[in-house]
Structures are given as C-alpha cells and as structure tokens.
C-alpha positions as CSV (number, residue, x, y, z in Angstrom):
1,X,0.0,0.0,0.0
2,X,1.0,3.6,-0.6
3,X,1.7,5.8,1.8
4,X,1.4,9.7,1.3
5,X,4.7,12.4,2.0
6,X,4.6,15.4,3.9
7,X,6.8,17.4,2.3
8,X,8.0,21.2,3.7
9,X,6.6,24.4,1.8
10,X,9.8,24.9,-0.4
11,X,9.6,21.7,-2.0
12,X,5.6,22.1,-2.3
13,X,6.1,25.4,-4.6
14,X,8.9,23.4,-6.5
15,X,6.1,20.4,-7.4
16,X,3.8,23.2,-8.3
17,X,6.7,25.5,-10.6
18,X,6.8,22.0,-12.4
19,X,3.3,21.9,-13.1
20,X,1.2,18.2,-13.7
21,X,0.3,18.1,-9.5
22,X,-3.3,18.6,-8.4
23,X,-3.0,21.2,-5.2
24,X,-6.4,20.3,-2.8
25,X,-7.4,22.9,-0.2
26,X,-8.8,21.0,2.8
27,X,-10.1,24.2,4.7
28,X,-13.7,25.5,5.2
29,X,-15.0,27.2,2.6
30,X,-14.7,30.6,4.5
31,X,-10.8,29.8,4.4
32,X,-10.2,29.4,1.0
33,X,-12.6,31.9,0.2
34,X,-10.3,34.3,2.5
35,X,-7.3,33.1,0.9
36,X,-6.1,30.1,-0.8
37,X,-3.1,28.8,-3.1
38,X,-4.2,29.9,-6.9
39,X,-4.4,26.9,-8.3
40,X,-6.0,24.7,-5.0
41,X,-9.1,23.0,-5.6
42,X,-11.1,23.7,-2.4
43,X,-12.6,19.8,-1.2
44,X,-15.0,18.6,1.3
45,X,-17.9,16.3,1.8
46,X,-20.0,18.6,-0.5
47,X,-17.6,18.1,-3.8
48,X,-15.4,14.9,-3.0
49,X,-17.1,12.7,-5.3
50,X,-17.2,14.8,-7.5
51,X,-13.9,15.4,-7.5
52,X,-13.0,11.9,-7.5
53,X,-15.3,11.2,-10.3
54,X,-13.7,12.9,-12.6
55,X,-10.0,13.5,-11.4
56,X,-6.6,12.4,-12.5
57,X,-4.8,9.7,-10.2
58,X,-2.2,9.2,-12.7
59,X,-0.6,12.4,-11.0
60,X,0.3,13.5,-7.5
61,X,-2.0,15.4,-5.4
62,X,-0.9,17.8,-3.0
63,X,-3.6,18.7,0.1
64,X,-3.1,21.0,2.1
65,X,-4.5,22.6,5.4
66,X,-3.3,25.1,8.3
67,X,-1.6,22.2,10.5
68,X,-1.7,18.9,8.8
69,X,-4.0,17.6,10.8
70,X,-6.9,17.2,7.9
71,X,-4.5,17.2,4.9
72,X,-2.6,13.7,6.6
73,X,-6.2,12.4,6.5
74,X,-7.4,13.9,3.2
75,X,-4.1,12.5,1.7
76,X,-4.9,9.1,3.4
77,X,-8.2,8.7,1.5
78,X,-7.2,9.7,-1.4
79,X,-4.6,7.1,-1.7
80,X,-7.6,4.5,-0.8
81,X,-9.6,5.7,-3.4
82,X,-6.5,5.1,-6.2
83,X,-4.1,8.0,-5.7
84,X,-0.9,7.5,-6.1
C-alpha cells in the first residue's frame, strides 16, 4: 500500500513551478474563500465525489490545510480511493 509524503513548503512550490500536481485545499469554505493557493481546488464532503469522479490519479496530489492535521487524513483517502 502507498503511503502519502509530507513534504515542507519549499519543495511544495517546487512540485507546483513544475506543473502536472493537483493542489487540494482541505479548509472550510470561508478559508479558501479568505485566501487560498491559486491553483488549489477547495474539497470537502459537498464536492469529494465529484472530485474523485472525474479526477486524474495518474498524478500526485498535493492537500493542504493550516496544520496537517486534515490534509494527513485527506491525503490518506485519497490514496484509498487510487491515488498515487
């Protein structure tokens, strides 16, 4: 089984300079809608199949959150649901 990273903030902004990385926002919606990274994709039980429906697993996904916390578990499912 897969297991997801955690990678520090430098290295995120280096996977997302490179392009072909999906960048998920696991924040309320009153976060992102505060402020959010440009190209993040804002998920939660309202959109997640959705999202899943119609996403590509064939490249990494990067979640994020304000201290890990959800992304760890957002990252978790999404590597049970084909992620890689």
């Amino acid at each position: 089984m897969n297991h997801y990273q955690e990678i520090q903030i430098v290295e995120a902004k280096k996977l997302m300079d490179q392009g072909n990385i999906t960048v998920v926002d696991i924040r309320s919606s009153f976060d992102y809608e505060d402020s959010h990274i440009p190209e993040a994709i804002l998920i939660n039980d309202n959109n997640v199949k959705e999202f899943l429906k119609n996403a590509n697993k064939d490249i990494p996904i990067l979640c994020y959150c304000y201290h890990g916390n959800m992304s760890r578990s957002a990252a978790n499912y999404f590597i049970t649901q084909g992620f890689q």
